[in-house]
ROTIVO-663069 format. One record per residue (C-alpha): residue in three letters; x, y, z. Coordinates in steps of 0.1 Angstrom, whole numbers, plus 5000, padded with zeros to 4 digits. Example, Ala and Ser with C-alpha at 12.3 -4.5 7.8 and 13.67 -1.06 7.14 Angstrom:
2
ala512349555078/ser513749895071/
//
This chain:
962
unk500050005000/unk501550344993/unk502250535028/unk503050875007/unk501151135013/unk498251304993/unk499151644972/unk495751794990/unk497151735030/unk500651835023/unk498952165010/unk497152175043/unk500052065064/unk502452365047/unk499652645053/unk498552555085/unk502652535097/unk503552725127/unk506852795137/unk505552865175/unk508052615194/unk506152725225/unk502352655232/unk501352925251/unk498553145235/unk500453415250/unk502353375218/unk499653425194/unk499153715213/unk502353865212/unk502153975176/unk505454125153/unk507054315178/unk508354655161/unk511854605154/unk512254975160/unk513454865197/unk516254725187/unk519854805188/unk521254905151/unk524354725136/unk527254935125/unk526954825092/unk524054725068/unk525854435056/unk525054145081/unk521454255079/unk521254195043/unk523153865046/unk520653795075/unk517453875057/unk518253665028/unk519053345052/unk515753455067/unk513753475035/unk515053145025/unk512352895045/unk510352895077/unk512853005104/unk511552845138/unk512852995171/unk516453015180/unk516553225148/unk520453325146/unk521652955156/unk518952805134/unk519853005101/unk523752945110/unk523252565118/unk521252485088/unk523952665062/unk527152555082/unk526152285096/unk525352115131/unk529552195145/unk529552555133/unk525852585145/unk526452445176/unk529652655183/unk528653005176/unk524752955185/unk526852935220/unk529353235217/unk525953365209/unk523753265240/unk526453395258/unk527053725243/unk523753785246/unk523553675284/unk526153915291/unk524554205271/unk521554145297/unk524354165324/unk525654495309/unk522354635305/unk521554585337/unk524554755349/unk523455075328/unk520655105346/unk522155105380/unk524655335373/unk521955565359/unk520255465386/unk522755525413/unk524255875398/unk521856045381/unk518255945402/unk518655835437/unk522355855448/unk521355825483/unk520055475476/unk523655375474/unk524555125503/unk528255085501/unk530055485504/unk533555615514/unk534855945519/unk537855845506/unk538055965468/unk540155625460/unk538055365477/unk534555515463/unk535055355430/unk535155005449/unk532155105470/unk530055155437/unk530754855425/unk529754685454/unk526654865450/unk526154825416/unk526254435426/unk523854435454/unk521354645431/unk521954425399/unk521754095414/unk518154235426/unk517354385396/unk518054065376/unk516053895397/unk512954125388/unk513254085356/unk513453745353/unk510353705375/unk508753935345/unk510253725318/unk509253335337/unk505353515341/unk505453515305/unk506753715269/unk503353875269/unk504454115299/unk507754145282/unk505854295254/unk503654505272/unk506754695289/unk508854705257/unk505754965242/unk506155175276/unk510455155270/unk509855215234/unk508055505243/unk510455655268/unk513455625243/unk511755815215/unk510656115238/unk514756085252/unk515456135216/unk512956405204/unk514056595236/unk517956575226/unk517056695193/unk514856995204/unk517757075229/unk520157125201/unk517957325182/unk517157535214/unk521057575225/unk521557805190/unk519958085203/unk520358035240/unk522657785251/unk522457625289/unk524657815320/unk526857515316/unk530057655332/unk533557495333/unk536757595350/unk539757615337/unk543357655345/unk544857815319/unk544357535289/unk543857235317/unk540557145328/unk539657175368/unk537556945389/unk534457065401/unk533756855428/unk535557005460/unk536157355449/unk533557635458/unk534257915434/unk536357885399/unk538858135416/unk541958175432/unk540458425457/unk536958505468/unk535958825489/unk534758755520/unk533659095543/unk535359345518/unk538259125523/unk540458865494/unk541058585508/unk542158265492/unk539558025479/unk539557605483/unk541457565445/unk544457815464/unk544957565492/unk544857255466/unk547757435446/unk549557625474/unk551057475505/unk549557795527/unk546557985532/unk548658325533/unk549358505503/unk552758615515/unk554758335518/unk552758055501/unk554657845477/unk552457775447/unk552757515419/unk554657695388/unk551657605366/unk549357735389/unk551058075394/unk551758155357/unk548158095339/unk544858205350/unk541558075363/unk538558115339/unk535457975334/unk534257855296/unk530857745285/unk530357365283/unk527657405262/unk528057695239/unk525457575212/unk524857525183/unk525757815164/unk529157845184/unk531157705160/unk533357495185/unk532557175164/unk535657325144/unk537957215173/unk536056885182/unk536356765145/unk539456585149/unk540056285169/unk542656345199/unk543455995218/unk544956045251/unk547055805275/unk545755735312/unk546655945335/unk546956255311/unk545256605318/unk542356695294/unk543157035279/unk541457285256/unk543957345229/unk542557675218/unk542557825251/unk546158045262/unk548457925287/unk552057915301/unk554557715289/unk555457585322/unk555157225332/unk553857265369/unk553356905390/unk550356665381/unk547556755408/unk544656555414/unk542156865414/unk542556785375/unk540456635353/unk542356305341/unk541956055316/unk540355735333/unk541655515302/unk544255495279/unk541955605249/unk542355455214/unk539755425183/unk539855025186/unk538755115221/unk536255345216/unk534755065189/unk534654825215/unk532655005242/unk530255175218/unk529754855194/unk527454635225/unk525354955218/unk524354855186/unk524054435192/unk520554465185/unk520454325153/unk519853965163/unk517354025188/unk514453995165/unk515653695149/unk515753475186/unk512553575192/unk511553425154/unk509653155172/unk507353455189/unk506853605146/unk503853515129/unk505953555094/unk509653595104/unk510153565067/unk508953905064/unk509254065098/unk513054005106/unk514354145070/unk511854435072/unk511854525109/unk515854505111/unk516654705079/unk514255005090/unk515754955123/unk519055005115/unk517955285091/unk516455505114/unk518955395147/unk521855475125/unk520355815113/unk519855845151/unk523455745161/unk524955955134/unk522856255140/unk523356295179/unk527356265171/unk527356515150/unk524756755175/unk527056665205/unk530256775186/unk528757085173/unk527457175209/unk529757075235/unk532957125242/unk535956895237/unk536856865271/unk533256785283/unk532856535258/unk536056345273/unk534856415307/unk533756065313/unk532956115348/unk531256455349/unk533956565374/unk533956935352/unk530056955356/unk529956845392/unk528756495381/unk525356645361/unk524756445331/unk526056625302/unk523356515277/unk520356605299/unk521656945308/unk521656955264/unk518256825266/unk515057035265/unk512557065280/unk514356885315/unk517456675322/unk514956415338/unk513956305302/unk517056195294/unk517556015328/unk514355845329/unk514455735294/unk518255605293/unk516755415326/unk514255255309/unk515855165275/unk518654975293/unk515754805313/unk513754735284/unk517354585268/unk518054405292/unk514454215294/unk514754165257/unk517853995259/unk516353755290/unk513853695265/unk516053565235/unk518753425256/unk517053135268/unk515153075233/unk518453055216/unk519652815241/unk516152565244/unk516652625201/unk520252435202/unk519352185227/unk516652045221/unk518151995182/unk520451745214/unk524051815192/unk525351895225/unk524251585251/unk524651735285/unk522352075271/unk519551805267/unk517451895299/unk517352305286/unk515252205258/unk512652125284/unk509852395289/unk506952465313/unk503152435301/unk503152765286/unk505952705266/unk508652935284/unk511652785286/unk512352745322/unk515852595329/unk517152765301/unk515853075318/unk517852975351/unk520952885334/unk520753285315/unk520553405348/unk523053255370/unk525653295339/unk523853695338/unk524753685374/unk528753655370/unk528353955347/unk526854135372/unk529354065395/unk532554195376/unk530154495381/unk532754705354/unk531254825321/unk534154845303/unk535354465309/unk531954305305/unk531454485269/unk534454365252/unk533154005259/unk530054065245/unk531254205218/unk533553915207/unk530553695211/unk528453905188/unk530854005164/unk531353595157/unk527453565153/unk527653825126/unk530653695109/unk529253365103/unk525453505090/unk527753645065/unk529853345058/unk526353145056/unk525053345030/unk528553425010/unk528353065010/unk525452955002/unk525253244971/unk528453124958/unk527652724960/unk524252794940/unk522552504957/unk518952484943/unk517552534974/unk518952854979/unk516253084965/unk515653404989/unk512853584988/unk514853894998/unk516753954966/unk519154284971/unk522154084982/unk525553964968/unk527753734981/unk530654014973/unk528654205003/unk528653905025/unk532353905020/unk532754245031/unk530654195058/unk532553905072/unk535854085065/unk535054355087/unk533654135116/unk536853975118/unk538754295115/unk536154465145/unk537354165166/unk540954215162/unk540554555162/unk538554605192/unk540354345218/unk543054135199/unk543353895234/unk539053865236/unk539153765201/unk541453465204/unk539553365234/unk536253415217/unk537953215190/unk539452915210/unk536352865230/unk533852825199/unk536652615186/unk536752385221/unk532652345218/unk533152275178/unk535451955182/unk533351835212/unk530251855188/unk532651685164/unk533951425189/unk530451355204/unk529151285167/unk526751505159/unk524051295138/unk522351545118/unk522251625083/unk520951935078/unk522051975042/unk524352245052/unk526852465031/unk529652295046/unk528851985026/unk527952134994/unk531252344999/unk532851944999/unk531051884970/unk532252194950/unk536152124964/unk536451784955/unk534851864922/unk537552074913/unk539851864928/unk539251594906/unk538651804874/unk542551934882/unk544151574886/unk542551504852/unk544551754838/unk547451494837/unk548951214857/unk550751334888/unk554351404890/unk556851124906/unk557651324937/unk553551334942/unk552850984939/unk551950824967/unk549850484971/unk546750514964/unk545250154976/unk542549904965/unk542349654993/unk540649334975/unk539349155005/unk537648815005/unk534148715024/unk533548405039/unk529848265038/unk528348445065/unk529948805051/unk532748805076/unk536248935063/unk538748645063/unk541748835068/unk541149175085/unk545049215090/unk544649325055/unk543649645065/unk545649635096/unk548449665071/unk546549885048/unk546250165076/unk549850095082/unk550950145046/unk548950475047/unk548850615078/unk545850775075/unk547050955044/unk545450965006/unk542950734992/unk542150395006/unk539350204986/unk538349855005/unk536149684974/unk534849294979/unk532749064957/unk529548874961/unk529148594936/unk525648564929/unk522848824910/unk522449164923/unk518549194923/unk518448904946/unk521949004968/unk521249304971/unk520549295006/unk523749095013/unk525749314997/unk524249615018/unk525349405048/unk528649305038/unk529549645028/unk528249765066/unk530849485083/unk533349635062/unk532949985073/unk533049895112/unk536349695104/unk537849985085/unk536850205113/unk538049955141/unk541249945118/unk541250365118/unk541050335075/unk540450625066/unk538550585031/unk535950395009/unk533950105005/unk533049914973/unk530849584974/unk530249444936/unk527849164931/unk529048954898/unk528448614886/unk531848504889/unk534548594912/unk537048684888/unk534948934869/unk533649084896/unk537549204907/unk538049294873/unk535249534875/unk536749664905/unk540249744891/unk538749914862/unk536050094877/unk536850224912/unk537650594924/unk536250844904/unk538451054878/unk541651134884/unk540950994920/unk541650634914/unk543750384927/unk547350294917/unk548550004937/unk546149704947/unk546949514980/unk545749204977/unk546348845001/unk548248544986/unk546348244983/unk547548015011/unk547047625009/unk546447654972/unk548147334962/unk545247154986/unk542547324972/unk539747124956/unk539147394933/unk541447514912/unk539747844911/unk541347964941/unk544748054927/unk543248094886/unk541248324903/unk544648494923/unk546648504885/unk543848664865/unk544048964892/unk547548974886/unk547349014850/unk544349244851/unk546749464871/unk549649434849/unk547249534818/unk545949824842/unk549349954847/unk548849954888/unk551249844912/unk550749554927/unk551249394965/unk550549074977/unk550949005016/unk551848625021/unk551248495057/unk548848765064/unk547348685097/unk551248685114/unk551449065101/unk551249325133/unk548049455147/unk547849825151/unk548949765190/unk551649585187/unk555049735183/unk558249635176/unk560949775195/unk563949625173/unk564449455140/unk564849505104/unk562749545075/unk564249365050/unk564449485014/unk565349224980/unk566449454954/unk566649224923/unk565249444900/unk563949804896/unk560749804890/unk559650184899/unk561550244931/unk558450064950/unk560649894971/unk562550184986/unk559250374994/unk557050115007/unk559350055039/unk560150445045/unk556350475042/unk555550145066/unk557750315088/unk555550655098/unk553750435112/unk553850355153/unk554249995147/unk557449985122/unk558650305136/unk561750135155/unk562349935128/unk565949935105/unk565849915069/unk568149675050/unk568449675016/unk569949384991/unk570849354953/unk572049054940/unk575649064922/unk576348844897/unk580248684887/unk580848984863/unk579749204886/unk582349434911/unk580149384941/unk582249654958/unk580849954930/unk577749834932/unk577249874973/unk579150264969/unk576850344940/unk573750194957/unk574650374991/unk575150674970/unk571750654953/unk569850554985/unk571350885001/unk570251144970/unk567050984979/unk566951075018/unk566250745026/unk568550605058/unk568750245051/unk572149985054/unk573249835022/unk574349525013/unk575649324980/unk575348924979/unk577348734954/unk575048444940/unk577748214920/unk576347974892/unk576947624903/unk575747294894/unk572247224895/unk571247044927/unk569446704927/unk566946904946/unk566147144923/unk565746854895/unk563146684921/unk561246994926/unk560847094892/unk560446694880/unk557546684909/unk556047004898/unk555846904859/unk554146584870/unk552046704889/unk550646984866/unk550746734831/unk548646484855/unk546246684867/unk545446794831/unk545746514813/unk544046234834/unk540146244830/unk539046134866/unk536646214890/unk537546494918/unk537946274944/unk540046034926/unk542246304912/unk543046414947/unk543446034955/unk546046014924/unk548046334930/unk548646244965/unk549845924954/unk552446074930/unk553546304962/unk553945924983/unk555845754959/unk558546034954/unk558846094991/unk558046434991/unk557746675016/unk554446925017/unk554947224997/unk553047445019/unk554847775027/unk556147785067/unk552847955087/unk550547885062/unk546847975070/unk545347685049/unk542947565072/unk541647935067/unk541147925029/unk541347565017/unk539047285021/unk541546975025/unk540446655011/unk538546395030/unk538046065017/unk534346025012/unk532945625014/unk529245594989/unk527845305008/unk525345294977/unk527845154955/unk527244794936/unk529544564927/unk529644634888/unk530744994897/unk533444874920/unk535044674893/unk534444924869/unk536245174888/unk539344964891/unk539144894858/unk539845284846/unk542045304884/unk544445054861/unk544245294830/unk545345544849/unk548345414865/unk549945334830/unk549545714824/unk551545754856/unk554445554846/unk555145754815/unk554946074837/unk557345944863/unk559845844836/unk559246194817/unk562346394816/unk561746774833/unk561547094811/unk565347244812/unk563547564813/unk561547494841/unk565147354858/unk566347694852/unk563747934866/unk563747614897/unk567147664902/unk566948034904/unk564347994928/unk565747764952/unk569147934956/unk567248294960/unk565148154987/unk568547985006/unk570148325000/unk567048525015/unk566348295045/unk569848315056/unk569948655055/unk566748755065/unk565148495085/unk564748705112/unk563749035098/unk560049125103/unk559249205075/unk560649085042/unk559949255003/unk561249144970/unk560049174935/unk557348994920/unk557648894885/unk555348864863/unk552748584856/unk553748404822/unk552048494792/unk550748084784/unk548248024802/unk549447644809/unk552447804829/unk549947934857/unk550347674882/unk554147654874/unk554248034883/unk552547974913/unk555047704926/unk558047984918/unk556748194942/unk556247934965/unk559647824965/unk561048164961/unk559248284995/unk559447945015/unk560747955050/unk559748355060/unk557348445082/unk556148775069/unk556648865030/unk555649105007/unk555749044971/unk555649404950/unk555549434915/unk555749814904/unk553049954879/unk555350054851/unk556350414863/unk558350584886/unk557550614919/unk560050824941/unk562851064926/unk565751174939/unk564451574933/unk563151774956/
//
């Protein structure tokens, strides 16, 4: 029956979706929230890369983390939807903050608890204030925000209002301080600006009864009250006491001289440049105002930029939208267009209406502490006061808000395990622990209690949000992925760029030290998402960027074949199944990794014999066992399961049609066929030759591991011995790499290499071991060399016996017509009666591979078979006696005889090494020479433990070149 759904309830399903995570109807009450609240980013550039992430598909809440997440990926998501939470957790902190230091200063400063009289402990009292108050104002507010968003909404109309009469009132002081300007006064010594706060008159004498006497600024400079025979302070004596207009208006001109920037070190004095004064030095009195902070444009960028975080706050709250397709690219963008003309406006009024030094007066110390922007102001100060109060209120309750959506957005999506129990929520939805968690980590804000070291946090935090939005939508505009198709169309991916350049720069910028912390913490929580697995596939940008590399990867390596000092092995592991779709010999890959060492391409392909339509499912299987070995193994690479009808095509069709490209494999690392002589099928090794030659006609390289299963597991290492190396001819360089490459590896690391060539009687043995020395050294490979002398001498009655044997053996089993079990029954006759020993390899695995022959007893059998069978037993033991008085093939004796002294050469040298390679040569090109071929190399490699036969692919394969 088909389960797929109708085209008429998918409609319905698509119309009818909410993105409302939470359930209360408070929700659907809360309608689009006007997004002229929010803070403005400095640039217009993250809000169009934002809007057209949020124009492309339903955005559900969590809105930042869920448009980066779903372009970058579950890691990225995960990482900066973090830095995010807590950026905006700390904004809360900050905001908070604001308002009791407005609070504290500016509207009830006798509500401070903590106070001193002493003028350098007071700044530690008011922090301690401004942590009692905070903690109890965060508290407040998130009672307001647990009740419910809809009172969140409800006191963001009364904020909103507050901060546009602030404005209008800043606006209509400007215009107002033209044509009559505040009594604003300042004092001044000479160019240096005074303190206002314990002098009584800006004098350095006051009448008092028709009489001059000194005032309070005369004792702070002079060591006397008397006029007489005070000593004064050379600064103070030479220049006057004046008093200047801090707020000379509009129309005063003075934003001439507050045009340029003028940075000043802490600890400096602010001056007026354009007013007169002595050119004396005088001594550095505290009745000055000083610079609090060494003062710097990367500074000043990262205390004002938390001012304009707002952009994002609309987009957490996307869950709370009823179309945050349209509301978050409309709301931000006329946000940020009227906040900016706001921001830009009110710099320009304050520079054309105050003076310089009041505008560096952090403090107020000039103005006795009044705030300078409210004295501006018109129609009252109080404006200003109450609305800066209430905006930094209303902030900081929008930030409660979103914080702990952002966070019940990332886990309940569980990438991050132990975040699982904030995805949890009360009836109404509201996200309760995640509300508890923003708090307490609100709370540590709150208690560093400074402004200035709480905003640079922040601002790494947010400045990472932005630069990924813009990444996510360079991204996903330059990938072109069909289902990038934004509604909001007035965006480029050159923009994104810029946008994402300049985040980077503002961190750097800003706090150089913040940024790398920023930087190594989303990194920390990106490889723990990594490590912990994050199972999602969210079709994200990340992959599609993948997709796009390794596309023009490939289309560049099939611009040619790579040159020698690139090759490297690329591997096809052949492995063979057994009959319940085990792998018979995983130390194949053991040696695989080994060989690689987790470097270039590793393709593990395997055969099922049967028809795919009905194996299908076996092949699905096989290819999953295979995958858990290569990742118990640490293989890094591919998988490739063929289903044929016969074994030997199905590796063929490996060979030829595995990796894509110029991806593909070079060398294929294959297992030798152990116990083959035993076999009852003579598939087994026909089966092990036609791979050989499929390789030689593919011009790959080829290795063939011989007592596999003694090879070293990935834990075992050897402390000592050799790796022994069988030069005999040079077939690539394959030899001299494969060892230098085994040892990168853990396993062979402590290993020696030894390398032999064989010298023949013509030969000077002596040139040969300089010039191989000398050629092994060009090629930056450490290895000890050694030449061995193989004299020609007469051919041994052994080698006669072994080849005689072998020639009989092969010519009977071809010849002689007889059933399989009495062909088995004749061979091993022929074995008896030439008293041979087994001609097994030492450590063969043939009870792994081979079936060995049992004699089976047909109890159904008459008498007229019996007879009959003895009858053609009779034949055939004629046949035999011409074999056994055959004369053997002199050159079969030949290519015997090389064999046999080879093999006494190599096992007296290398009996002990671990590992031992020589050269494979090649299979013969008659057919009828296969099973001779395979007795060679049987000979050639009897009595080691661990061999590896290597026959090169035709081409180089290491230079001696950089």
């Amino acid at each position: 029956m088909d389960t797929r759904p109708k085209v008429s309830s998918l409609l319905n399903r698509m119309a009818n979706y909410t993105n409302l995570t939470q359930g209360a109807k408070e929700h659907e009450e809360a309608e689009n929230i006007t997004e002229g609240k929010k803070k403005p980013t400095k640039t217009m550039l993250t809000a169009i890369s934002m809007s057209a992430i949020a124009t492309n598909g339903v955005v559900p809440a969590g809105g930042s983390y869920f448009m980066i997440s779903r372009a970058l990926g579950p890691e990225f998501g995960g990482a900066v939807g973090l830095c995010f939470y807590l950026g905006t957790t700390f904004a809360a902190a900050m905001y908070i903050l604001g308002a009791i230091e407005i609070f504290l200063i500016y509207i009830v400063p006798r509500a401070a608890i903590f106070r001193s009289d002493d003028a350098l402990k007071e700044a530690a009292a008011m922090l301690n204030n401004m942590r009692v108050y905070g903690t109890a104002f965060l508290v407040l507010m998130v009672l307001v925000v647990f009740i419910g968003v809809r009172y969140v909404n409800k006191f963001a109309s009364l904020f909103l209002a507050c901060v546009i009469v602030s404005i209008l009132a800043i606006y209509a002081g400007a215009i107002k301080s033209s044509f009559a300007p505040p009594h604003f006064p300042v004092c001044m010594l000479g160019n240096r600006t005074l303190s206002s706060r314990h002098i009584d008159i800006c004098s350095k004498t006051k009448e008092i009864n028709n009489m001059t006497v000194p005032s309070k600024l005369w004792r702070f400079f002079c060591n006397s009250s008397q006029f007489f025979n005070a000593t004064c302070d050379e600064y103070f004596v030479h220049n006057n006491v004046t008093s200047i207009q801090g707020i000379p208006g509009l129309a005063s001109g003075i934003i001439t001289e507050n045009l340029w920037s003028n940075y000043l070190p802490k600890g400096e004095i602010i001056e007026k440049p354009s007013a007169k004064s002595s050119d004396v030095l005088g001594s550095l009195n505290h009745e000055y105002v000083l610079v609090d902070i060494t003062t710097s444009f990367t500074l000043l960028v990262g205390i004002f930029f938390p001012s304009v975080t707002g952009i994002m706050a609309g987009s957490n709250r996307s869950g709370d939208l009823k179309d945050a397709q349209k509301s978050i690219p409309i709301g931000t963008i006329l946000a940020i267009l009227t906040t900016s003309f706001v921001y830009l406006s009110n710099v320009v009024l304050f520079g054309a209406c105050i003076e310089g030094v009041v505008l560096r007066d952090k403090f107020g110390d000039a103005v006795k502490g009044n705030l300078v922007v409210g004295t501006l102001s018109w129609p009252s100060p109080w404006v200003i006061v109450i609305g800066s109060f209430f905006s930094t209120c209303g902030a900081g309750l929008q930030s409660l808000t979103g914080a702990p959506r952002l966070l019940q957005a990332i886990a309940k999506d569980n990438i991050i395990p132990f975040l699982r129990v904030f995805g949890h929520s009360k009836a109404n939805g509201e996200p309760t622990w995640a509300l508890l968690l923003t708090a307490a980590i609100a709370e540590l804000g709150i208690l560093i209690a400074s402004l200035d070291l709480v905003a640079p946090i922040l601002s790494m935090f947010f400045l990472m949000c932005y630069l990924f939005v813009n990444l996510a939508c360079a991204l996903q505009t330059l990938l072109r992925t069909p289902n990038w198709r934004p509604r909001f169309r007035y965006y480029h991916w050159a923009l994104s760029f810029m946008g994402m350049s300049i985040c980077l720069a503002l961190m750097f910028i800003s706090s150089w030290y913040y940024a790398i912390v920023a930087m190594v913490i989303a990194g920390m929580i990106y490889k723990y998402i990594e490590y912990q697995g994050a199972e999602k596939e969210w079709g994200d940008g990340i992959r599609g960027l993948s997709l796009s590399a390794a596309r023009f990867a490939l289309l560049r390596l099939e611009e040619g074949p790579p040159h020698t000092k690139n090759w490297r092995p690329q591997l096809l592991v052949l492995l063979k199944l057994d009959e319940d779709l085990h792998v018979k010999h995983p130390r194949l890959l053991t040696f695989a990794s080994q060989l690689k060492a987790g470097k270039g391409l590793t393709i593990v392909g395997s055969v099922i014999v049967g028809n795919f339509l009905e194996n299908y499912g076996e092949a699905l299987a096989a290819e999953q066992t295979i995958k858990h070995l290569m990742e118990a193994e640490k293989v890094k690479g591919f998988c490739q399961l063929v289903v044929a009808a016969k074994l030997r095509e199905g590796i063929s069709h490996l060979i030829q049609s595995c990796g894509l490209g110029g991806m593909k494999h070079n060398t294929v690392v294959m297992g030798w066929p152990n116990g083959w002589r035993q076999s009852e099928d003579a598939r087994a090794w026909k089966t092990f030759i036609g791979t050989v030659r499929v390789t030689t006609a593919a011009h790959l390289a080829l290795l063939v591991a011989k007592n596999i299963s003694f090879f070293p597991s990935n834990v075992e290492q050897f402390s000592e011995g050799n790796i022994d190396v069988w030069w005999i001819v040079h077939d690539g360089g394959m030899l001299m790499l494969l060892p230098f490459l085994l040892k990168q590896h853990k396993v062979w690391r402590k290993c020696s290499i030894r390398i032999f060539t064989v010298a023949q009687l013509e030969d000077n043995s002596i040139q040969m071991k300089k010039d191989l020395a000398t050629f092994l050294y060009h090629l930056r490979i450490e290895a000890e060399v050694e030449v061995v002398e193989m004299h020609d001498s007469d051919i041994s009655a052994y080698t006669y016996e072994r080849t005689l044997m072998m020639e009989q053996r092969s010519q009977m089993l071809r010849h002689m017509r007889l059933s399989k079990t009495e062909r088995d029954r004749e061979a091993q006759l022929v074995k008896d009666r030439n008293s041979m020993l087994r001609l097994t390899s030492i450590g063969s695995d043939e009870d792994e591979e081979t079936e060995t022959y049992q004699e089976k007893v047909h109890m159904t059998w008459t008498k007229d078979k019996y007879m009959a069978s003895r009858g053609q037993k009779a034949k055939s033991m004629e046949g035999f006696q011409d074999l056994l008085n055959m004369r053997p093939d002199q050159s079969n004796v030949r290519r015997m005889h090389t064999a046999v002294k080879l093999n006494e050469v190599i096992v007296n040298k290398s009996h002990e090494a671990k590992l031992v390679l020589l050269n494979m040569p090649g299979p013969p090109r008659n057919p009828e020479g296969d099973e001779n071929y395979m007795e060679f190399l049987e000979v050639l490699t009897e009595g080691l433990e661990r061999v590896l036969l290597v026959r090169g692919g035709g081409s180089e394969v290491i230079t001696i070149y950089s």
